[in-house]
C-alpha positions, 0 to 999 in steps of 0.5 A: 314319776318323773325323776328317772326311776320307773315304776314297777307295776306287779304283772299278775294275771285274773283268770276270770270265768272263761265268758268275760275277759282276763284281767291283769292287775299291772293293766288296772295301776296303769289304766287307773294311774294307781300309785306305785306304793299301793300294796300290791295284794290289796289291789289284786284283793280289790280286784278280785272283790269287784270281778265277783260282783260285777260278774253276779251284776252281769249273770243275765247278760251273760247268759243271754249272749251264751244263748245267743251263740257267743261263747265269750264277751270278745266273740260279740261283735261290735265295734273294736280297737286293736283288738279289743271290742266295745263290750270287752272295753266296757267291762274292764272301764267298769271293773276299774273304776269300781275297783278304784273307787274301792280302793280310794279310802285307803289312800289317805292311811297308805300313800305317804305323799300329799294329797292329789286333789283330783284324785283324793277329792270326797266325790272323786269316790263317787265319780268312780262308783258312777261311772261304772254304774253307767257303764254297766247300765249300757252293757245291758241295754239301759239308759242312764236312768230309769223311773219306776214306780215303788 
């Protein structure tokens, strides 16, 4: 990265489904520090695979803020930066880390460099997975863990 060449993300838009936000796959390499050397279609298939299920995760909230009035995820209010709200924040971190974590298995088969411990580590996956899981748990208003009974 450091030798002067830069490097050439893909810009290739996610139309998602018109409440959560659109996505860009550029956005998800430089947010998540993706090697450059990743195939670019496994990423936007990655991509792709975790919008629908974090999309089916969050059907109820959806639902619940288009009744309330808020035709999209960037109309709630909320706290903001350049732009961009809490909740439009909290989706893309989710997606991401939960696309990243996906993606990690083929790190080890696809990228031809050594190893980066932090990033290629066994529970580096597992980081990831939890990191969204909280993620998404906020989003609907829960703590960080609940008890139940079974």
């Amino acid at each position: 990265m450091f030798n002067g060449n830069t490097v050439d993300y893909r810009d290739a838009p996610l139309t998602n489904d018109g409440f959560w936000p659109d996505l860009n796959l550029r956005e998800f390499q430089v947010n998540r520090k993706l090697p450059a050397d990743l195939d670019n279609d496994m990423l936007a298939n990655a991509l792709l695979a975790t919008v629908a299920e974090i999309n089916l995760d969050l059907q109820r909230l959806k639902l619940r803020l288009q009744a309330t009035g808020y035709p999209t995820a960037a109309a709630v209010p909320g706290i903001s930066i350049n732009g961009s709200t809490a909740l439009v924040s909290q989706y893309k971190k989710a997606v991401y880390a939960r696309a990243k974590a996906d993606l990690l298995g083929e790190y080890a088969t696809l990228v031809s460099r050594a190893p980066n411990p932090g990033q290629e580590s066994p529970d580096a996956r597992n980081r990831l997975l939890a990191e969204a899981a909280v993620v998404l748990r906020n989003m609907k208003g829960l703590k960080r863990a609940t008890v139940r009974m079974i």
